[in-house]
NUKE-582902 format. One line per field, with one value per atom (N, C-alpha, C, CB): atom name; chain; x, y, z; residue in three letters; residue number from 1. Coordinates in pm, 1 decimal, always signed. Atoms other than C-alpha are relative to their C-alpha. Glycine has a CB too. Example, Ala and Ser with C-alpha at 12.3 -4.5 7.8 and 13.67 -1.06 7.14 Angstrom:
<pts>
atom = N/CA/C/CB/N/CA/C/CB
chain = A/A/A/A/A/A/A/A
x = +89.0/+1230.0/+90.0/-99.2/-82.0/+1367.0/-77.0/+41.4
y = -119.0/-450.0/+120.0/+2.7/-119.0/-106.0/+109.0/+46.2
z = +0.0/+780.0/+0.0/+124.6/-6.0/+714.0/+73.0/-141.5
res = ala/ala/ala/ala/ser/ser/ser/ser
n = 1/1/1/1/2/2/2/2
</pts>
This chain:
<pts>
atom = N/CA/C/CB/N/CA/C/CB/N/CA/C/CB/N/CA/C/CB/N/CA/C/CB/N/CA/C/CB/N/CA/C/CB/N/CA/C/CB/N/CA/C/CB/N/CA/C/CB/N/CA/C/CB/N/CA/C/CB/N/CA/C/CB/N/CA/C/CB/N/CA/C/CB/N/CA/C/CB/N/CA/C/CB/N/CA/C/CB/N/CA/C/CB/N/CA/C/CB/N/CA/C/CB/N/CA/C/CB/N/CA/C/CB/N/CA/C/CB/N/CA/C/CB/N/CA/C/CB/N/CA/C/CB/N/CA/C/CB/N/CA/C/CB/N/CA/C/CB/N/CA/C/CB/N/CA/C/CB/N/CA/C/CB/N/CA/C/CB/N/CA/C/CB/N/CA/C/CB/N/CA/C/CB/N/CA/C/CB/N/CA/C/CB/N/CA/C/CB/N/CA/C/CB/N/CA/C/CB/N/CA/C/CB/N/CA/C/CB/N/CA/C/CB/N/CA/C/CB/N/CA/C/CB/N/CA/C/CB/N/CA/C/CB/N/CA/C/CB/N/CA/C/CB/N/CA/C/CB/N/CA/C/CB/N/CA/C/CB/N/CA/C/CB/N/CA/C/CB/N/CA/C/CB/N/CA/C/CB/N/CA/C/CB/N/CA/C/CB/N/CA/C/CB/N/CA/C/CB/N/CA/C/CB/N/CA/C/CB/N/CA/C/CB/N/CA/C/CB/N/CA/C/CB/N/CA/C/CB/N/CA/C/CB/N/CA/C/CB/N/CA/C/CB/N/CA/C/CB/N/CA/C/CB/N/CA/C/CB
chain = A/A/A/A/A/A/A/A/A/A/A/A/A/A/A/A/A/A/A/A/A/A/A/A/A/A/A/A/A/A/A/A/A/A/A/A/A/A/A/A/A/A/A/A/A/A/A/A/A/A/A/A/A/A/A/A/A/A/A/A/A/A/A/A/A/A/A/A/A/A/A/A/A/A/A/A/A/A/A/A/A/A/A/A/A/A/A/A/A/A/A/A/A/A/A/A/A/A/A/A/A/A/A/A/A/A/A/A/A/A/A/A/A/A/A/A/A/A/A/A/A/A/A/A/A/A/A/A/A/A/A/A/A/A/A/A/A/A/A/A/A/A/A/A/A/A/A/A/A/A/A/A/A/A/A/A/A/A/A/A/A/A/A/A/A/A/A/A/A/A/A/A/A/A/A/A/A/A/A/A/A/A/A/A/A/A/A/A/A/A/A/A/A/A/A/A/A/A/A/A/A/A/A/A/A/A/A/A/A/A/A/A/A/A/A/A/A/A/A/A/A/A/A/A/A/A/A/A/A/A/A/A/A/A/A/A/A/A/A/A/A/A/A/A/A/A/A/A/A/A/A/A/A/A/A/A/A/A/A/A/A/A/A/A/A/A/A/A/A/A/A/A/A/A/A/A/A/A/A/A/A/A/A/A/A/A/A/A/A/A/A/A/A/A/A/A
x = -123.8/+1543.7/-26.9/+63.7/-4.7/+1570.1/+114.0/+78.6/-104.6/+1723.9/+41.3/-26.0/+5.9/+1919.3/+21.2/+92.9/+37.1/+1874.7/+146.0/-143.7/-138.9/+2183.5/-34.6/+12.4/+17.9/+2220.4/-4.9/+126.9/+31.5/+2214.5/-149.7/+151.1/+138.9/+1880.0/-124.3/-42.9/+106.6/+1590.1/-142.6/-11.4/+113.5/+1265.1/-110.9/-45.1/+90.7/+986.5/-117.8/-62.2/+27.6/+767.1/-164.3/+62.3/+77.0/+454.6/-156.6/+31.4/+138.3/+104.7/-57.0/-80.8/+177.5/-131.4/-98.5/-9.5/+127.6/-467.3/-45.3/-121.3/+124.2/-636.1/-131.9/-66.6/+137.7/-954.2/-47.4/-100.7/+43.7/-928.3/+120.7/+30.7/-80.2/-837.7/+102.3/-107.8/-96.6/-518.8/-54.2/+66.2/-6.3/-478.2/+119.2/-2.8/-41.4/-238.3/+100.4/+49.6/+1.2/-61.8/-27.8/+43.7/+74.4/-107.7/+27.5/-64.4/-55.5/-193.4/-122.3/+0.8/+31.0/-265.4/-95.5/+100.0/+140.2/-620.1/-3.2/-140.6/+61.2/-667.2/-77.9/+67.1/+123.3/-997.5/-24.9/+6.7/+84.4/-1097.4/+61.5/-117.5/-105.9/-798.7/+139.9/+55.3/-111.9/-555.5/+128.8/-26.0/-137.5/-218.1/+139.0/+4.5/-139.5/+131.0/-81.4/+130.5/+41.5/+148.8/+140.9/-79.5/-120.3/+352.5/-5.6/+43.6/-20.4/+462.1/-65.7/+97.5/+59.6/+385.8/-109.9/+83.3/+81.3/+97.3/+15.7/-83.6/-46.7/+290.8/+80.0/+46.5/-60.0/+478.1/-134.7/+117.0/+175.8/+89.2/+11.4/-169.1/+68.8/-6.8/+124.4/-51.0/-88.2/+361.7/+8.0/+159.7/+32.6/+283.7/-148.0/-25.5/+123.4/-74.9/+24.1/-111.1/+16.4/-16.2/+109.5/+118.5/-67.6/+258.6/-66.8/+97.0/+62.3/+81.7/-145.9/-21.3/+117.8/-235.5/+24.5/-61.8/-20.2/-46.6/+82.3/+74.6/-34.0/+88.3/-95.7/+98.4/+79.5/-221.7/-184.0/+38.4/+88.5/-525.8/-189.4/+55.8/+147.5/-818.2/-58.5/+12.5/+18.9/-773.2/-38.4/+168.1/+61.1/-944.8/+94.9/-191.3/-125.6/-651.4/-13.3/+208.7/-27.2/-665.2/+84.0/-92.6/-90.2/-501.7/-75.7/+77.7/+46.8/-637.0/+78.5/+0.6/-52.0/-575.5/-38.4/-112.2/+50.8/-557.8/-61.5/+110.7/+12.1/-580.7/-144.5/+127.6/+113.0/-879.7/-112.6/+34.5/+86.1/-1047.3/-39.4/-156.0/+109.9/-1066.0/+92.6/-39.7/-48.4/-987.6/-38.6/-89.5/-3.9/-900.7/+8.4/+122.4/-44.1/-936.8/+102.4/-116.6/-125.8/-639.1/-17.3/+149.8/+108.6/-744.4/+129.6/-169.5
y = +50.0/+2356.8/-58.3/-104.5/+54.5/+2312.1/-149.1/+161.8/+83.1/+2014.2/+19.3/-107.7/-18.4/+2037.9/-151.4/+108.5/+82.4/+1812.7/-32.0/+66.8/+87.2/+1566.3/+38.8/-193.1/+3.7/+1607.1/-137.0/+70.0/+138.2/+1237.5/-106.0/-71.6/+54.6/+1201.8/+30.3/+96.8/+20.9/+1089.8/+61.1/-191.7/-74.0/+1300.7/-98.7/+91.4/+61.4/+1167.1/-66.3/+119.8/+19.5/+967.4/+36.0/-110.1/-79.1/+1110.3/-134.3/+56.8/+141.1/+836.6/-7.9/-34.9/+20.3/+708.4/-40.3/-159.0/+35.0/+691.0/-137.1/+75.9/+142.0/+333.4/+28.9/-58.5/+3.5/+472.3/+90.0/-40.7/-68.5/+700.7/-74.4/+213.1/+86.5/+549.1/+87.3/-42.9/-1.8/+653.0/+76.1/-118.7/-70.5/+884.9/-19.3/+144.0/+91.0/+720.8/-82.5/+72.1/+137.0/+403.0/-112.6/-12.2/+55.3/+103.6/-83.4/-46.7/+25.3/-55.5/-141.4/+163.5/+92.7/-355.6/+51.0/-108.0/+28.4/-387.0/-113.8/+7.6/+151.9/-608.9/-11.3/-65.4/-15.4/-654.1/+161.6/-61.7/-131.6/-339.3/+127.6/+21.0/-158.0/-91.8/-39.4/+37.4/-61.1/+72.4/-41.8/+203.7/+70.8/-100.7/+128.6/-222.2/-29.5/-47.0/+40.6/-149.7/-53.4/+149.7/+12.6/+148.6/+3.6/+65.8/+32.8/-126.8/-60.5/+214.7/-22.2/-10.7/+68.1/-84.6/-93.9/-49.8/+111.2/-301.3/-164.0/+14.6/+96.4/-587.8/-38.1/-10.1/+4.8/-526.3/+9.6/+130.0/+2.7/-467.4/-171.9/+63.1/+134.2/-784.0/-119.2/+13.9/+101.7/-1020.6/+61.8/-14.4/-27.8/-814.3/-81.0/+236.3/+33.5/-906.1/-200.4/+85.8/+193.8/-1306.2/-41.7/-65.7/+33.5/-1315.7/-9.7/+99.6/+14.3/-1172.8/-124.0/+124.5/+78.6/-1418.5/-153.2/+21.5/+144.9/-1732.4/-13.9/-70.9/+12.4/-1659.4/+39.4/+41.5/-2.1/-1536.0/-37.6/+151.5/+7.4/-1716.6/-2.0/-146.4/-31.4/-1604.7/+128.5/+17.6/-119.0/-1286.6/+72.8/+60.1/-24.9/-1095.1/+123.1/+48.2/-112.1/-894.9/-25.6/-63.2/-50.4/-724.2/+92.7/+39.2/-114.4/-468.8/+130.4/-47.5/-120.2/-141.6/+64.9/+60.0/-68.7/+27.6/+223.6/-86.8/-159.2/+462.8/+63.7/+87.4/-29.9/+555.5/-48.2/-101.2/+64.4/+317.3/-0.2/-126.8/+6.8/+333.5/-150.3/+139.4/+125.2/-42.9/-100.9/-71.9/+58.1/-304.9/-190.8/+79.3/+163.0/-702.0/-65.9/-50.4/+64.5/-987.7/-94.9/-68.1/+97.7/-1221.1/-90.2/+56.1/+159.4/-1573.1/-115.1/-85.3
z = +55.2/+2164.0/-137.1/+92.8/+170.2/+1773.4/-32.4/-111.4/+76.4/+1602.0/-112.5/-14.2/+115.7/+1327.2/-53.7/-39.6/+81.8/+1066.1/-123.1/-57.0/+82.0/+897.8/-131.0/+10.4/+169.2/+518.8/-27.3/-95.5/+41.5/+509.1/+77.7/+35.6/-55.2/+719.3/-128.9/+165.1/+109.3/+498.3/+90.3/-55.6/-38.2/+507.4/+43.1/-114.7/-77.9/+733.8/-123.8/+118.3/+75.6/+488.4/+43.7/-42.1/+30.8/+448.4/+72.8/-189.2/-29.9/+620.9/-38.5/+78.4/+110.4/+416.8/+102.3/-148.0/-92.7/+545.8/+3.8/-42.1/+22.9/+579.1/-76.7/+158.6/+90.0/+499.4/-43.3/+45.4/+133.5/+235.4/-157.6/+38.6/+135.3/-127.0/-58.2/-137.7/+43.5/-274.5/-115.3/-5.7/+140.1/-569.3/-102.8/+25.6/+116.6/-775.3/+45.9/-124.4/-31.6/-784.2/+62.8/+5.4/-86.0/-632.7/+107.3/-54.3/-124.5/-298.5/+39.4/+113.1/+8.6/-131.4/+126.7/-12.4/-106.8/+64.4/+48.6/-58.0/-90.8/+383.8/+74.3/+76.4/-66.2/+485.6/-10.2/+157.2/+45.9/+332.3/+2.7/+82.4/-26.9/+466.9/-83.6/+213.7/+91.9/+239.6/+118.8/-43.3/-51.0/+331.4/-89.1/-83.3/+69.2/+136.2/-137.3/-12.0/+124.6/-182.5/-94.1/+27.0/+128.8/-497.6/-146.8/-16.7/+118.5/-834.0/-99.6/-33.9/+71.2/-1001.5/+47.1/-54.9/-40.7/-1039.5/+15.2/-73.0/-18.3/-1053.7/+119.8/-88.9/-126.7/-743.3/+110.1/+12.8/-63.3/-572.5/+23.5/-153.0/+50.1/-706.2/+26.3/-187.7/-61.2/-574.6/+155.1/-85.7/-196.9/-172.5/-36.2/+92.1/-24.1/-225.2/+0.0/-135.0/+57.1/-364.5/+153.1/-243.0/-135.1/-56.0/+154.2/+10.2/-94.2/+184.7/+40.0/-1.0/+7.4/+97.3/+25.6/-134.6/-23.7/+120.6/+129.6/-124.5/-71.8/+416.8/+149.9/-41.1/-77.9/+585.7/-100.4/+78.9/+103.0/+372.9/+57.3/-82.4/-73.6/+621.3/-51.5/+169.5/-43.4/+562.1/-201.3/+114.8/+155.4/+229.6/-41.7/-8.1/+55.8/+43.3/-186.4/+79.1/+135.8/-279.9/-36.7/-47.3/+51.3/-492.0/-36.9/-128.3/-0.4/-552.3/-99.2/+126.4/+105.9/-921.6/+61.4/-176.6/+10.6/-817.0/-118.8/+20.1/+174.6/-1165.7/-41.4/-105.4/+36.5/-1228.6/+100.8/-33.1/-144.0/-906.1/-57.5/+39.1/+8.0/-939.1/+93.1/-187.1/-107.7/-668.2/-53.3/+156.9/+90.5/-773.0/+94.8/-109.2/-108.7/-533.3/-69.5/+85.3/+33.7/-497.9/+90.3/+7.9/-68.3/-434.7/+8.7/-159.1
res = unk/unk/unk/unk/unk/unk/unk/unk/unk/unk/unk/unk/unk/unk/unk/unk/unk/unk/unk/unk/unk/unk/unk/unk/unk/unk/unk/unk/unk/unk/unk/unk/unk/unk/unk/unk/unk/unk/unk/unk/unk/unk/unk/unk/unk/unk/unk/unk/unk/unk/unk/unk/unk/unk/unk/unk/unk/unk/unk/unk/unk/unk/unk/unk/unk/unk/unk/unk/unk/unk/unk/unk/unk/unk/unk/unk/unk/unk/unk/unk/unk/unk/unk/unk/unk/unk/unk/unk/unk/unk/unk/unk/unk/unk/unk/unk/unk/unk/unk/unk/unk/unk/unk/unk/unk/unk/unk/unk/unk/unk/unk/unk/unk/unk/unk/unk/unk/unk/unk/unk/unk/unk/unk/unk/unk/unk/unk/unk/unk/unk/unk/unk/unk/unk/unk/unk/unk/unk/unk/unk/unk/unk/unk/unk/unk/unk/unk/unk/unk/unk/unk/unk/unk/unk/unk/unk/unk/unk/unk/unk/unk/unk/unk/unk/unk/unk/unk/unk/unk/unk/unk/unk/unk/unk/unk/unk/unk/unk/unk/unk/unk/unk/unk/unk/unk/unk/unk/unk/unk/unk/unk/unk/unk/unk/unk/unk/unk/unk/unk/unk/unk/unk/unk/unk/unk/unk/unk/unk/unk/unk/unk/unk/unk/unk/unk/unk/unk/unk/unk/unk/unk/unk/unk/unk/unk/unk/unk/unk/unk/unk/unk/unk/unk/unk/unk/unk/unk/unk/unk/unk/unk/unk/unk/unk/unk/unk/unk/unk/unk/unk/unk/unk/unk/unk/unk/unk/unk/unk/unk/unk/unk/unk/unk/unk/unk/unk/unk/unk/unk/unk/unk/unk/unk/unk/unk/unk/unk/unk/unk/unk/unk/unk/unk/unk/unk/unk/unk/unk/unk/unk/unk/unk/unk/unk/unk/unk
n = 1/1/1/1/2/2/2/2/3/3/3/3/4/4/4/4/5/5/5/5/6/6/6/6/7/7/7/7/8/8/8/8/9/9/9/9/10/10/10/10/11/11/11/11/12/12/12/12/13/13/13/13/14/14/14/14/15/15/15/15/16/16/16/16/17/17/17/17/18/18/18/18/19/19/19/19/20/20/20/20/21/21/21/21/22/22/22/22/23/23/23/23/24/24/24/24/25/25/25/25/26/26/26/26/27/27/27/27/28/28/28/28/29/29/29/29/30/30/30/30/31/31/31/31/32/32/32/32/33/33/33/33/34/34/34/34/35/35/35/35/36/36/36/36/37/37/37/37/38/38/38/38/39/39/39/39/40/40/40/40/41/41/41/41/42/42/42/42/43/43/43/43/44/44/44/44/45/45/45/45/46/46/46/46/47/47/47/47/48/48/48/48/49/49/49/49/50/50/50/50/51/51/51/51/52/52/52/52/53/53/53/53/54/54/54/54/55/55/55/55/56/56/56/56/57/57/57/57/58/58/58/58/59/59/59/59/60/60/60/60/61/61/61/61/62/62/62/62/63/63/63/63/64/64/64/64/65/65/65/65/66/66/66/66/67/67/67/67/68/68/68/68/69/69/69/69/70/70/70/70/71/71/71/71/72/72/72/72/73/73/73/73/74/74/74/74
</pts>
């Protein structure tokens, strides 16, 4: 049995891996696994400063794709 598919249903969004790094933009690392992934690095970097003050055990950075470079947020 086929379903058909609404013109107003949004396409299944696609899973990022935890533990493979991202190929472009950027995303927030917690304790070492690839989390959420955003456009901007400034939107990275206000999930990362949120998430950190609301859990401050836990080691979360940002992750540049483009740069392959990863920033802690303290």
């Amino acid at each position: 049995m086929s379903r058909k598919k609404h013109v107003d249903e949004p396409e299944p969004k696609k899973a990022m891996r935890a533990d493979q790094p991202p190929t472009d933009g950027f995303v927030t690392v917690v304790d070492g696994h690839f989390k959420s992934k955003f456009d901007t690095a400034e939107a990275a970097e206000t999930a990362a400063r949120k998430l950190k003050s609301a859990y401050p055990m836990l080691q979360i950075e940002t992750y540049d794709a483009a740069n392959k470079v990863r920033t802690l947020v303290s």
